[in-house]
C-alpha positions as CSV (number, residue, x, y, z in Angstrom):
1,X,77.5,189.4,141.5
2,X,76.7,191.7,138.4
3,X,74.2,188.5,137.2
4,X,72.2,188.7,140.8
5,X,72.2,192.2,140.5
6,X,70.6,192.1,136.8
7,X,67.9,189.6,138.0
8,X,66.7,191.8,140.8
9,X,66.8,194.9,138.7
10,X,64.9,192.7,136.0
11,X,62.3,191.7,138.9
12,X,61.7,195.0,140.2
13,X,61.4,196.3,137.1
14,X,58.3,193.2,136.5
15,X,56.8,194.1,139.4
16,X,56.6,198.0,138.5
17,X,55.1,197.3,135.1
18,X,52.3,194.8,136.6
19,X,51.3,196.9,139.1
20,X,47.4,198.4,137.7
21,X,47.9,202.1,138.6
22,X,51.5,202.7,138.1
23,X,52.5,201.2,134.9
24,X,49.0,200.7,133.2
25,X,48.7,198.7,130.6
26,X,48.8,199.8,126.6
27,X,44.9,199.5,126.5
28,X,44.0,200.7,129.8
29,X,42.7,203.7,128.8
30,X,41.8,202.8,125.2
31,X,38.2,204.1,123.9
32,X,36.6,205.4,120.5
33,X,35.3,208.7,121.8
34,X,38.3,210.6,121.6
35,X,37.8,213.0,124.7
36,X,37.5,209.8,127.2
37,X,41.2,209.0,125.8
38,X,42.6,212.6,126.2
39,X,40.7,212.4,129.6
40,X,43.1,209.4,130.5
41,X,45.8,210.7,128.9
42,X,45.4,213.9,130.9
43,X,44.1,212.5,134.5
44,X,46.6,209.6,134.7
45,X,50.1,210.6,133.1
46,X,49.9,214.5,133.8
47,X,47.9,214.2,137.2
48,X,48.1,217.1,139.3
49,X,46.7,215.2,143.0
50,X,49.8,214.7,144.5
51,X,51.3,218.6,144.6
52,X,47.5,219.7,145.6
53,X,46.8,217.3,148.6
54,X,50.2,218.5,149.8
55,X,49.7,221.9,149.9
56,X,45.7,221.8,151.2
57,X,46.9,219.0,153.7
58,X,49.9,220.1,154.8
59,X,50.5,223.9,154.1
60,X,46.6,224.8,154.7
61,X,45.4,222.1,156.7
62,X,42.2,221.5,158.6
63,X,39.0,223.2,157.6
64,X,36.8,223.4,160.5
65,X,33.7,225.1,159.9
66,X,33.6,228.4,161.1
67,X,37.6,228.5,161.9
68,X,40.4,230.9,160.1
69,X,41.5,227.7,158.3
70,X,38.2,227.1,155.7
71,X,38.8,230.7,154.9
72,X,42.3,230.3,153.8
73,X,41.4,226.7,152.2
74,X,38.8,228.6,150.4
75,X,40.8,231.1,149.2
76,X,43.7,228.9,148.0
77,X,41.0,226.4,145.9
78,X,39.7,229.6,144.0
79,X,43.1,230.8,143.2
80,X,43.5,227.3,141.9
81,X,40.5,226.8,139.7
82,X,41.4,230.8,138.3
83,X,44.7,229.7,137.3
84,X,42.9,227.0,135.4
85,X,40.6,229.2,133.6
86,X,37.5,228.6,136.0
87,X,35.4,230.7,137.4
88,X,35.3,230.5,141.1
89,X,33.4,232.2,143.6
90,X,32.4,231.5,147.7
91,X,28.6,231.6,148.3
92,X,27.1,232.5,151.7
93,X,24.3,230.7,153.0
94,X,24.8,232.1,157.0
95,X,27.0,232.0,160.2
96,X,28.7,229.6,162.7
97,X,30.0,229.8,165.6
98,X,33.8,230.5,165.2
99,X,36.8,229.5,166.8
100,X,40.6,229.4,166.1
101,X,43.1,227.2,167.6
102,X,46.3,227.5,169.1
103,X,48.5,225.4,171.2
104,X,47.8,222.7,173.4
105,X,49.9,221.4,176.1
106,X,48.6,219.2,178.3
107,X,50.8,217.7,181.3
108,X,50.8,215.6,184.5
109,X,52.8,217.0,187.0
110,X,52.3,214.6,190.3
111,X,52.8,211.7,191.5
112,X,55.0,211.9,188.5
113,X,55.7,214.3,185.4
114,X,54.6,213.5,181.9
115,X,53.7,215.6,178.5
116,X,50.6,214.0,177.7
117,X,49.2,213.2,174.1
118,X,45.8,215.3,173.8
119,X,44.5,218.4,172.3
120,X,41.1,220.3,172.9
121,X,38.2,219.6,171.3
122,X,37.0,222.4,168.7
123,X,35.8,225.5,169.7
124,X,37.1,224.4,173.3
125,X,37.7,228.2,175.2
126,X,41.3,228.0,176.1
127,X,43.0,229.5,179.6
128,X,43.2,233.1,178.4
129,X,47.1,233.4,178.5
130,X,48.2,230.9,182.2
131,X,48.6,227.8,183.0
132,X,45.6,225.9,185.2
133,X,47.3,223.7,187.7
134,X,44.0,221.4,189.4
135,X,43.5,217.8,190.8
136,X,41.8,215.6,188.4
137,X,38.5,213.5,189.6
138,X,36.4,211.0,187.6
139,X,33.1,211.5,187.2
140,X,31.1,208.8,189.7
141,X,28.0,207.2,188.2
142,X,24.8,208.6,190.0
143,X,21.2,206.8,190.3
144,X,19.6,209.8,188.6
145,X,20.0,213.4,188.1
146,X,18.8,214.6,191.8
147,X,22.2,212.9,192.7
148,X,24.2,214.2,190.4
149,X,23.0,218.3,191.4
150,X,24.1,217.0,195.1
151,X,27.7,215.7,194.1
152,X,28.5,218.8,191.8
153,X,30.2,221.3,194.6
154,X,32.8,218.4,194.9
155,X,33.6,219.0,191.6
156,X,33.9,222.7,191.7
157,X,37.9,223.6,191.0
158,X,38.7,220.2,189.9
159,X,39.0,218.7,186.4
160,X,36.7,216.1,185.1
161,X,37.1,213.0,183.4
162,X,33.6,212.1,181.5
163,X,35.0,208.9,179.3
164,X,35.8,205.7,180.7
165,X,39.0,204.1,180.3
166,X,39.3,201.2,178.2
167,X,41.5,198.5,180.0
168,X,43.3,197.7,176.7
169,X,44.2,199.7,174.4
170,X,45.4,197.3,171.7
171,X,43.3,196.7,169.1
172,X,41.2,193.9,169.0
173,X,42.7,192.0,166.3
174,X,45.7,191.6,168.9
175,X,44.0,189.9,171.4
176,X,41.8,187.7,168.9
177,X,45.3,186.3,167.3
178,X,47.7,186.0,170.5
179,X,45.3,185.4,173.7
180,X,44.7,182.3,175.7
181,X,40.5,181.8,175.8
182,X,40.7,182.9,179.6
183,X,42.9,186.1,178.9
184,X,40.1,186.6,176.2
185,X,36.9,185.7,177.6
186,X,38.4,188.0,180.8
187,X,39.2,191.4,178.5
188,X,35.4,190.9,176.6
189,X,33.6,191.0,180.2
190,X,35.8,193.9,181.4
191,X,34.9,195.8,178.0
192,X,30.9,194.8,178.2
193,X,31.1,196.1,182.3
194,X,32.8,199.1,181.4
195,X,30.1,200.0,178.4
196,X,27.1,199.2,180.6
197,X,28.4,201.4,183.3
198,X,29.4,204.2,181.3
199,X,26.0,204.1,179.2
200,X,23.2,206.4,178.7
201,X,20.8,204.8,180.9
202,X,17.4,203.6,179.6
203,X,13.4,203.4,181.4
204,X,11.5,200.4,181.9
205,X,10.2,201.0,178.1
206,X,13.9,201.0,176.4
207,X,13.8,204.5,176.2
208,X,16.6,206.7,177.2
209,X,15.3,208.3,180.9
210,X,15.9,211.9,181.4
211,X,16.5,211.4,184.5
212,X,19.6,209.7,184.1
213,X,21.1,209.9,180.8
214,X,24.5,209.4,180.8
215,X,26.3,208.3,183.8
216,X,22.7,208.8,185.7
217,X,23.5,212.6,185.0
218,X,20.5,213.3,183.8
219,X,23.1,215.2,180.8
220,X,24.1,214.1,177.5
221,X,28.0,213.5,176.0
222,X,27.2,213.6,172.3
223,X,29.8,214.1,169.9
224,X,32.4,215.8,173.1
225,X,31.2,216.6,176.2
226,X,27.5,218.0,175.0
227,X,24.9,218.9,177.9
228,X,26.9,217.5,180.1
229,X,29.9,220.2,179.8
230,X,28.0,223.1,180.1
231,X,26.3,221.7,183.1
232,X,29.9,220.8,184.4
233,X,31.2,224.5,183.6
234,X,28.1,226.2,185.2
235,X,29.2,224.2,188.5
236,X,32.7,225.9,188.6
237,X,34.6,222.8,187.0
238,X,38.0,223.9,185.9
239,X,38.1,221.9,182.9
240,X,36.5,218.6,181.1
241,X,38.7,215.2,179.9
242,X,37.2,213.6,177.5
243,X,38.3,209.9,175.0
244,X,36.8,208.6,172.1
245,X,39.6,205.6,170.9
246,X,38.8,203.8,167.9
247,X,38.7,200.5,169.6
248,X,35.7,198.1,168.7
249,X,34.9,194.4,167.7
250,X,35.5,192.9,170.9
251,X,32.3,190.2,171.9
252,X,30.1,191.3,174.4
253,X,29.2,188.2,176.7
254,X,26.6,190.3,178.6
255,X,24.5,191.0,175.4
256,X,22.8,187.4,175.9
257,X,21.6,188.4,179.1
258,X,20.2,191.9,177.8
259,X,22.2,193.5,180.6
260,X,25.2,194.9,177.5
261,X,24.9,197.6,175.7
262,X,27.2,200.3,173.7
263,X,29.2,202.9,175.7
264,X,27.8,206.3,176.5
265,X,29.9,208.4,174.1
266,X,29.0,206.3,171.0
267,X,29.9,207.4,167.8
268,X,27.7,208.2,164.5
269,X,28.0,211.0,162.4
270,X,25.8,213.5,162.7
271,X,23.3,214.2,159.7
272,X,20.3,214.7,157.3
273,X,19.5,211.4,155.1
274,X,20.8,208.8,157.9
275,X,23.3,209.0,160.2
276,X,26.1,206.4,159.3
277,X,29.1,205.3,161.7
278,X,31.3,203.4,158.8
279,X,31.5,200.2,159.5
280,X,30.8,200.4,163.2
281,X,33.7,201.5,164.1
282,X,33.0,204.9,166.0
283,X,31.0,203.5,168.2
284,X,32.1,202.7,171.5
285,X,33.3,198.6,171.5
286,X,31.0,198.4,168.0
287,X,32.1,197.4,164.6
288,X,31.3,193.8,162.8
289,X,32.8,191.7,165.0
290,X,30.4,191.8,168.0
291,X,27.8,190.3,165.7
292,X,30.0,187.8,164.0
293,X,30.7,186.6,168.1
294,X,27.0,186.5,169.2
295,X,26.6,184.4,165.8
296,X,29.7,182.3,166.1
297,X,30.9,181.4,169.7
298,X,34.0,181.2,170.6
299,X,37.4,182.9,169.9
300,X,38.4,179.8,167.5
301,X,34.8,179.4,165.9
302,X,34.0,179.6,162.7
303,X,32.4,182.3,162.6
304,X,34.7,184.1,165.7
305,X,35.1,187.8,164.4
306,X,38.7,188.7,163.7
307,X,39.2,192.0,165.5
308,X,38.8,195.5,164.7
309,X,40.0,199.3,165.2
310,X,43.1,200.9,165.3
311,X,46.7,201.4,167.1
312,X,46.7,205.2,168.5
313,X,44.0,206.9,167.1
314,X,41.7,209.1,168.6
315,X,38.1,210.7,167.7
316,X,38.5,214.8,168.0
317,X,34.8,216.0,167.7
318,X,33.3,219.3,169.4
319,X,32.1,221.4,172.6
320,X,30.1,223.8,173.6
321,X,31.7,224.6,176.4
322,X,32.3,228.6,176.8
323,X,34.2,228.6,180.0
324,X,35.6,225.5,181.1
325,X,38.3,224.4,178.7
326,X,37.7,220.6,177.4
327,X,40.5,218.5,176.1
328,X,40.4,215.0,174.6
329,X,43.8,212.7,175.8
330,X,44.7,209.0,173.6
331,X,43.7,206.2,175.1
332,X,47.0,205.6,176.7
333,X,47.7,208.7,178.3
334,X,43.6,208.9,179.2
335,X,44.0,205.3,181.2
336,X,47.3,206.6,183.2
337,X,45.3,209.5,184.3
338,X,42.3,207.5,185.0
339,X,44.1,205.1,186.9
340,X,45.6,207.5,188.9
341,X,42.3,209.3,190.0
342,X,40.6,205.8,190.4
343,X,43.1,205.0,193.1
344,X,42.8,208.2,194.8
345,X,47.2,208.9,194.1
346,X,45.4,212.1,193.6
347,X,46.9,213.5,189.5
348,X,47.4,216.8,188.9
349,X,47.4,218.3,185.8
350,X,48.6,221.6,184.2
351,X,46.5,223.0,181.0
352,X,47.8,225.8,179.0
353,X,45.5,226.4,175.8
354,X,45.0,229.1,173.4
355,X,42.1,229.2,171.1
356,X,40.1,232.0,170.9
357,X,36.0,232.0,170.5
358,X,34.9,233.8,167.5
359,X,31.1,234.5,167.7
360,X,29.2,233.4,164.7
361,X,31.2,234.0,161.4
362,X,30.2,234.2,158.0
363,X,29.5,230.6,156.4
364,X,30.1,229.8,152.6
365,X,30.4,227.1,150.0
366,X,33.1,227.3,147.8
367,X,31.7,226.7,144.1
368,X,33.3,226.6,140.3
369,X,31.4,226.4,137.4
370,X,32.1,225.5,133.9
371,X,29.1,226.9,131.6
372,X,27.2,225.1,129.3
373,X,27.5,225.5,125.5
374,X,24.2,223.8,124.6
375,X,21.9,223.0,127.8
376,X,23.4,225.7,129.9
377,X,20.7,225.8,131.8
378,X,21.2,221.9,132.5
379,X,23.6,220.8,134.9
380,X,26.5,218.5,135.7
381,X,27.8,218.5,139.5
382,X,31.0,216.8,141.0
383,X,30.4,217.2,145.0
384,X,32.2,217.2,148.0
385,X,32.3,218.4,151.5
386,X,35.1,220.7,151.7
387,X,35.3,221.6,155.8
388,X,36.6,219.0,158.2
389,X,37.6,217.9,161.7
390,X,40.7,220.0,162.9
391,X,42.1,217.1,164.8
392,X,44.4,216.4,161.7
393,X,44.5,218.0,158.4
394,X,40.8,216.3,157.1
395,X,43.0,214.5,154.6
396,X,40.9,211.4,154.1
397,X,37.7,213.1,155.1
398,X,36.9,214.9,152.8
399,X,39.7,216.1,151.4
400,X,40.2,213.3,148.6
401,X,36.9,213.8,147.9
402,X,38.3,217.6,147.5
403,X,41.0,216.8,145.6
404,X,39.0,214.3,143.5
405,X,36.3,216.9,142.4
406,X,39.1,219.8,141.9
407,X,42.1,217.8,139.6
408,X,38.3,216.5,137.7
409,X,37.7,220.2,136.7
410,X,40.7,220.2,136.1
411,X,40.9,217.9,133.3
412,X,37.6,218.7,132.2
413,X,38.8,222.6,131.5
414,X,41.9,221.0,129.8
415,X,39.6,218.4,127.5
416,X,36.4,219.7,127.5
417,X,36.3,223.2,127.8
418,X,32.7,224.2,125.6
419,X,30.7,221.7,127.7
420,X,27.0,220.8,126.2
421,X,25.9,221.4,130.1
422,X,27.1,223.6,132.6
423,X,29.4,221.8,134.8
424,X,29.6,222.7,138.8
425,X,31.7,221.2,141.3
426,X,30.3,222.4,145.2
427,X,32.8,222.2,147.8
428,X,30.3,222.1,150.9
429,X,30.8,223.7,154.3
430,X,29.2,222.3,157.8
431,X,29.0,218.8,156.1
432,X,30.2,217.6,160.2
433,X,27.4,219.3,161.7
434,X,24.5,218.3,159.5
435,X,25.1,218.7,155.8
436,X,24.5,222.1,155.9
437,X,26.6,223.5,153.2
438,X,24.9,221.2,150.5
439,X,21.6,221.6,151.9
440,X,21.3,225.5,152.1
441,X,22.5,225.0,148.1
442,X,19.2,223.0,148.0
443,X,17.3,225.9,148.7
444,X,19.3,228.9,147.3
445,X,19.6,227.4,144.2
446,X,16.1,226.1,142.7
447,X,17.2,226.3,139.2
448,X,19.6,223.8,139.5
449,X,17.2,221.2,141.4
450,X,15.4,221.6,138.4
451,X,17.7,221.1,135.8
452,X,20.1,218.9,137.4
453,X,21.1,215.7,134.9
454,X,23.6,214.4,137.2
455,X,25.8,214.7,140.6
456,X,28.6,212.3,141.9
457,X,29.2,212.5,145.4
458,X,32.9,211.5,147.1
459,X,33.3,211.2,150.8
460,X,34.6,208.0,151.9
461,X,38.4,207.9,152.2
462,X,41.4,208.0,149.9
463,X,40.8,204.2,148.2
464,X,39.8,204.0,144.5
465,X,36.1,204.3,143.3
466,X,34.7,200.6,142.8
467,X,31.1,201.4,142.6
468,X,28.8,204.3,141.7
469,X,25.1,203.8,143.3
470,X,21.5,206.3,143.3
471,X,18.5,205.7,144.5
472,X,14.9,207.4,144.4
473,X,14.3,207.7,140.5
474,X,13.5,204.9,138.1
475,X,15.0,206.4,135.0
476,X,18.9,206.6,136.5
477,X,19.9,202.9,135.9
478,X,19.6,203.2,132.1
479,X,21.7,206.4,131.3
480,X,24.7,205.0,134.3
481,X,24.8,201.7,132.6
482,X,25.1,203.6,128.8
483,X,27.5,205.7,130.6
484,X,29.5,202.8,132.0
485,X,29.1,200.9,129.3
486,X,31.2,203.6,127.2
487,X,34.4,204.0,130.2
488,X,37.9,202.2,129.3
489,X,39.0,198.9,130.2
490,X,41.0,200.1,133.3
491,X,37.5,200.6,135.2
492,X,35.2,198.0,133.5
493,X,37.2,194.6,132.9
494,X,36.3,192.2,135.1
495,X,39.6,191.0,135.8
496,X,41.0,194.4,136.7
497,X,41.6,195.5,140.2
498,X,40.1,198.9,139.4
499,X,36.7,197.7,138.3
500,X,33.5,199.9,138.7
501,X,30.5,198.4,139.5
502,X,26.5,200.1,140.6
503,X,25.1,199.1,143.8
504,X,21.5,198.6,142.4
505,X,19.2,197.0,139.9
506,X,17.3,198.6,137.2
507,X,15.2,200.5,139.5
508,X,17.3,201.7,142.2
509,X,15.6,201.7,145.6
510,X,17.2,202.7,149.4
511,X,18.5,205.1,151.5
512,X,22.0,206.5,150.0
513,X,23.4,207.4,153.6
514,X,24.7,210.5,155.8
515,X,26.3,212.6,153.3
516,X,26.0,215.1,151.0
517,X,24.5,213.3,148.3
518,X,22.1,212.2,150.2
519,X,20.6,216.0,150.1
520,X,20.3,216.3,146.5
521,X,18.9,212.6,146.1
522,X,16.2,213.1,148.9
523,X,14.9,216.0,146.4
524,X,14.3,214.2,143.7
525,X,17.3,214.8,141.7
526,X,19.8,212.1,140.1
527,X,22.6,211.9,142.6
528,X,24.8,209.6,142.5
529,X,27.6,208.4,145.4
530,X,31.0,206.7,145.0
531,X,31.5,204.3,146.9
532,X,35.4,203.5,147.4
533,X,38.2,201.1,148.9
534,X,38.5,200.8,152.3
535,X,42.2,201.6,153.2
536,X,41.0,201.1,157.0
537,X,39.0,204.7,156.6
538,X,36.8,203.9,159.3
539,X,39.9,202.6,161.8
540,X,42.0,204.9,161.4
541,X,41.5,208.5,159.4
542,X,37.5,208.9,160.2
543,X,37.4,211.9,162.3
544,X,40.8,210.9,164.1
545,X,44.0,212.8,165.0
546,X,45.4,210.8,162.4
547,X,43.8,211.8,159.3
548,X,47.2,213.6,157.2
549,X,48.6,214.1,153.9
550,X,50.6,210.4,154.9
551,X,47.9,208.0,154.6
552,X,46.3,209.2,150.7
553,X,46.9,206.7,147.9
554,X,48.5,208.6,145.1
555,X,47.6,206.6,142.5
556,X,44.1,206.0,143.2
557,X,43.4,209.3,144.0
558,X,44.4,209.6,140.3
559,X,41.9,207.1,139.0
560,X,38.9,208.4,141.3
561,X,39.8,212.2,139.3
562,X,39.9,210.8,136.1
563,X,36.8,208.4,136.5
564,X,34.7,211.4,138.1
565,X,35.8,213.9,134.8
566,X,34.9,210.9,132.4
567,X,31.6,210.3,134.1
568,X,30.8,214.2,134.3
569,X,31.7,214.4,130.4
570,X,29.1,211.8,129.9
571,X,26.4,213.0,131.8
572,X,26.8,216.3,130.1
573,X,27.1,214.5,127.1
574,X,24.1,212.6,127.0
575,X,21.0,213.2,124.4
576,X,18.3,212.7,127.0
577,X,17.2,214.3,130.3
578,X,17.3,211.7,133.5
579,X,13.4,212.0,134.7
580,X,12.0,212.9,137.9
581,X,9.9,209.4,137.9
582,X,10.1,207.6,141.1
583,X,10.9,204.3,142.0
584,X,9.3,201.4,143.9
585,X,10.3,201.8,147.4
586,X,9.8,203.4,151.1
587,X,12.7,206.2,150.4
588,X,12.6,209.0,150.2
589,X,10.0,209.4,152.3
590,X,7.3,212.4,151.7
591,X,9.8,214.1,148.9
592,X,10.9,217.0,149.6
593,X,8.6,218.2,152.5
594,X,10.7,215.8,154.9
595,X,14.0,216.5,153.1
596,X,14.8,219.7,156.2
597,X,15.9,222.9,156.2
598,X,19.0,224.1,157.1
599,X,20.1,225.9,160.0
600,X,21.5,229.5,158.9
601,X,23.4,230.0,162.4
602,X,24.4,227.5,165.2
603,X,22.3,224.9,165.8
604,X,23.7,222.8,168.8
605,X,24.1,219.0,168.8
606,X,23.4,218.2,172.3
């Protein structure tokens, strides 16, 4: 017994010393400029990630813009980068709209009694104190919006559910793996129906007809009940339903015919510099596998798409409703209700909420700075969004990216404290509503546009960093490949699960995306994103009520940190000035005239 007991301890204690970001090997971090080595020695065996994404995540939570809780986040991240040594201040660019929430309980009380899983939508108005008892209705499909105005008294006193239901809610990887061909080929043409019925409704010439918009309302969704809420409210409705499950990749047998189509509440994230849905997934039956089908045929084809999206998690965006409380249910709970209106057994639903509306609050990015011994008038900028969804804490998005950028100052303060150039880490607001935060830095700060050598951009989930890529200006490939070339073995051996790669050529060329970096690149200045591991981000913590301290990887959390203080110290480091020549290409596009301005109070997003 004692012998089996040594060989498993002698096992486990194999597989702890192979594994690439636990045990790492003696030469890991090895490198002849001895600050990258004290910057490994410091990011990976002293790391401070794991006690800071608890206590944002879990003690401060969400950071809606706007809310109570990016005020508080705010405050805690400059206590932490003054207990460093950093200086650390909150800059305001505006106001939002505010809003704090309270409690939400949501519950069916005939035919039968149930506590239902759902939660309002930010800056929802709540029920001032009482519980509102009503009968819940679904909203009917209408040939246009003249329609619509004449159904609308029905609706008055009632509460309105403006999502379909999806008649699954297992993931389609589920059905793809255990179906029988008819059990399939019947869920796909249930799923098509259901998203052509459901869709904003097109004219003769493809375009969307404003007429009829969604549903035939004439009215839009958008991100939460958009347009069509405040329409809803202003007709007496007592309160909107609304869900947004991340289900997607089933095939859509109607697309052949022309006659398919997304569902009306599709996804997308809102923003200068190209809005991206990652990987498809927010959007209503999206994701890759409806093109790999189309391509490939059947559900045992080559080329058959192996399912997508995930188990019990839900997309928790916005209203503008003022009156008329909206709440957002799980897919589950959402059907049962659904159901039960569809087949006129008449549901009735109690809502008791408390949130309170705020009027427009001051705005602010939260910035530290590190100054510049040589070139202070240079700079060197670790970015990230800093509000987030309040559905869940805004641990994945963009918290790591949070983290990543703070435990990097960190180290740099630790290894590097007399930087040749001044070193500033932004930690943007209203990222969710447009890229606001970054892009009112864009125009506040001009002396940084100008001298701005570098700036790494985070915001894509908890996984480890695997590629750095830029676009716009012909000059960045040289000085990332001499700063590449001069990282440790952990990130550049091409053996090594942790390799770092760059997305581009020589001359780098494309569109960067939806997020912050995008900003700074579409100016003209050498921004670079970081591009990360997947860890199901887009299934499962993008914008979902599921998005908490739980699901961020520990250890590459770590080596994102340490990589993004390494890279900083080079940039900073380096003899020669990235220049402003631009590359070859179609982006961006009429630099900087067509780069936007940013709202400095709401905008809506309807």
């Amino acid at each position: 017994m004692k012998q089996i007991r040594r060989v498993l301890v002698a096992g486990a204690a194999a597989l702890l010393v192979s594994s690439p970001l636990i045990a790492q090997r003696p030469g890991d971090g090895a490198s002849s400029d001895p600050n990258i080595a004290r910057i490994w020695r410091v990011g990976m065996d002293s790391s401070h990630v794991k006690q800071l994404s608890q206590a944002l995540f879990d003690s401060v939570g969400p950071r809606l813009t706007g809310s109570p809780g990016i005020l508080a986040a705010s405050n805690w991240a400059i206590n932490q980068y003054k207990s460093w040594g950093i200086d650390a201040k909150r800059e305001n660019y505006g106001t939002w709209r505010g809003w704090r929430r309270g409690t939400s309980h949501i519950d069916l009380m005939s035919p039968r009694v149930r506590t239902l899983d759902g939660t309002m939508l930010a800056w929802s108005p709540g029920t001032n104190g009482k519980a509102v008892n009503a009968e819940v209705i679904v909203l009917p499909r209408f040939n246009d919006s003249t329609e619509f105005v004449k159904w609308l008294p029905q609706a008055k006193g009632k509460i309105v559910m403006v999502s379909p239901a999806w008649p699954t809610c297992r993931p389609s990887e589920d059905w793809f793996r255990w179906s029988t061909g008819e059990s399939m080929a019947r869920i796909d043409s249930e799923i098509a129906i259901m998203q052509r019925d459901w869709a904003a409704i097109a004219g003769p010439d493809g375009r969307p007809d404003s007429t009829k918009l969604y549903r035939g309302t004439g009215y839009s969704l958008a991100l939460g009940t958009g347009t069509l809420g405040t329409r809803l409210e202003k007709a007496g409705v007592l309160a909107t339903i609304s869900s947004r499950p991340k289900i997607s990749g089933f095939p859509n047998p109607l697309a052949a015919a022309g006659a398919g189509g997304r569902g009306g509440a599709g996804g997308g994230r809102g923003g200068r510099g190209g809005g991206n849905a990652p990987g498809g997934a927010s959007d209503r039956g999206g994701g890759a596998g409806t093109a790999a089908a189309a391509a490939g045929g059947g559900r045992n084809g080559a080329n058959a798409p192996q399912g997508s999206g995930g188990w019990g998690t839900t997309e928790i965006f916005e209203t503008y409703n003022t009156l008329a409380p909206a709440v957002t249910l799980d897919c589950e709970d959402y059907g049962l209700v659904f159901r039960l209106a569809e087949n006129r057994q008449k549901p009735m639903l109690r809502l008791e909420l408390d949130a309170s509306l705020l009027g427009e609050q001051p705005v602010f990015n939260t910035v530290a700075t590190i100054k510049g011994s040589e070139k202070p008038n240079e700079y060197v900028m670790l970015s990230a969004h800093f509000d987030s969804w309040d559905g869940s804490s805004g641990a994945t998005d963009n918290g790591t990216g949070t983290m990543m950028a703070m435990e990097a100052m960190r180290i740099l303060k630790a290894v590097y404290p007399h930087p040749k150039r001044t070193i500033i880490v932004g930690h943007w607001a209203s990222e969710e509503q447009g890229l606001n935060g970054s892009t009112a830095y864009t125009e506040d700060h001009p002396e940084v546009m100008k001298g701005l050598q570098a700036l790494f951009n985070q915001d894509n989930g908890t996984g480890r960093v695997q590629s750095v890529s830029s676009s716009g200006l012909s000059d960045i490939g040289r000085h990332l490949k001499s700063w590449y070339g001069k990282l440790p073995p952990f990130y550049t051996d091409s053996l090594s699960p942790n390799v770092v790669s760059w997305s581009f050529n020589d001359v780098p060329t494309g569109n960067p995306g939806g997020t912050d970096g995008a900003v700074f690149a579409c100016f003209g200045t050498p921004s670079f994103g970081m591009g990360a591991v997947g860890w199901n981000y887009s299934s499962y913590t993008w914008h979902t009520n599921r998005d908490t301290y739980d699901k961020v990887v520990i250890d590459d959390l770590k080596h994102n940190a340490t990589l993004a203080a390494m890279l900083a110290y080079l940039a900073s480091e380096d003899p020669d000035f990235i220049k402003r020549d631009r590359s070859p290409g179609t982006w961006p596009e009429g630099w900087p005239a067509n780069c936007g301005h940013v709202p400095r109070s709401t905008k809506p997003r309807l």
